[in-house]
Each structure stands twice: as C-alpha cells, then as structure tokens.
C-alpha positions, 0 to 999 in steps of 0.5 A: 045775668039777663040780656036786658039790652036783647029782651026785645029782640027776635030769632034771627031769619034763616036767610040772614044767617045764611047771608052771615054764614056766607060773610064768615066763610069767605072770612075764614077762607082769607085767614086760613089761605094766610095762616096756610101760604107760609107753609107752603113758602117754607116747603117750596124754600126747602125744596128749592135749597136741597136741588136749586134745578129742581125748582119746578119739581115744586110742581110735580110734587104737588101732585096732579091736582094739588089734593095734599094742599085742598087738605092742608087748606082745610085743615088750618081752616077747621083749626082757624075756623074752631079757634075764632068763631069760639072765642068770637061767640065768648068774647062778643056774642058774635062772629063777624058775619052776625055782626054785619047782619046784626045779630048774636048768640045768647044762652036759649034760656034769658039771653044770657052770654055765653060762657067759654065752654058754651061757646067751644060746645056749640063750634063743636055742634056746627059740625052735627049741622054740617054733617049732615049735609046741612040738614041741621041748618035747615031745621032752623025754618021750621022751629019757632024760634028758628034754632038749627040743630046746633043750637038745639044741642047746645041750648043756645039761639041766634036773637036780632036786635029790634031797635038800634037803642038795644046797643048796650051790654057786652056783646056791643 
C-alpha cells in the first residue's frame, strides 16, 4: 500500500530529529525511572523488614556511587525504550517526539507502513546508530534523503508532512 497522504512529503531535517530524539529520550527517561522506582521501593521494603535498625544500611549497600542502580535504570530503559518505540513506529508511525515535530517513519520504497517486524528490526538498528558513538545518525547529513545508518539497515526513512491536509491515513 502507498502512503498517498505523505506522497508529497520530504526527508525530515537532521536537527529536527535530533530535537525528536531529545523529546523521546527524556520521555523514556521518565517511564523507565517509574517502571524502575518500585523495584527499588521493594528492595528497600526488604531491607528494611530483615533488620528495622539497618534502614540506612540502604545506603551503604548501594554503593559509593549507586553504579548497580545507573545499571538497573539502564536496563529497564533499553527494555522500555525497545518495547514502545517499536510498537510506536508499528502501531502509528511514529513515536512521540516525531510526532511533535511532525514526522514518521515509512518503508524507503512507497511510503509504506511499517510492518511489525520492520519496525522491531529498525529499534534493533538504533543500536548500530549508537554504536557507533553516534556516527550512524550523522550519516544522515550527507545522504539525500537524509536516512542514518539504521534507516539504511532497515530500508526505512523518517518523511515530514509538507501540508497539514496530508493528515489522513493510518499513522494520524
């Protein structure tokens, strides 16, 4: 199926989905610090339940710098993170940062949706983008239709609507 309703649409600029990207971490930074909070509610609960007096051993067992809580935040991030900017790209083209911005990812070739695994493989190619210390987003500045590596990977690309009529269709 053709997206008539993005047929006249253009690569989205590289600022403006680096301005998504921003929105979308900060986003996903807030779920997964709430997907992550109970765990360590029910760690302190447990703590706390074994030796009342050892409250602030809490503390102490976190460690100097809380490194095994930044590993904990990161990994419900990633799990986060994969899960609804997948099912985002399958469900609405979109995540919520492209949204704003106003622009969705689409199959390379007819501006076709995504399909389910289409979308799975290309949040599994956001992690060749990064990577590579970024250097897979940058490639986007100098490729025509300013695709990044993971978009090239997955045979996808980020188009932005040209007129506000273009609002029809399944990603709306």
């Amino acid at each position: 199926m053709i997206r008539e309703d993005l047929r006249d649409g253009v690569p989205a600029a590289l600022w403006r989905r680096a301005g998504a990207y921003l929105l979308d971490s900060i986003f996903l930074s807030v779920i997964s610090w709430v997907a992550a909070l109970p765990v360590l509610g029910g760690l302190y609960f447990f703590e706390t339940t074994q030796d009342p007096l050892l409250a602030t051993g809490f503390l102490s067992w976190m460690g100097a710098q809380g490194l095994w809580i930044e590993g904990l935040n990161f990994g419900v991030y990633v799990i986060v993170a994969a899960i609804l900017t997948a099912e985002g790209l399958y469900r609405w083209g979109s995540s919520p940062g492209k949204w704003v911005f106003r622009f969705w990812v689409t199959g390379a070739v007819g501006n076709a949706p995504l399909t389910r695994r289409q979308a799975w493989m290309r949040t599994l190619a956001l992690g060749a983008s990064y990577g590579t210390l970024g250097v897979g987003f940058l490639v986007a500045a100098f490729h025509p239709r300013r695709q990044a590596l993971h978009d090239l990977l997955t045979r996808t690309w980020c188009v932005q609507r040209r007129h506000s009529s273009m609002a029809q269709g399944k990603y709306q």
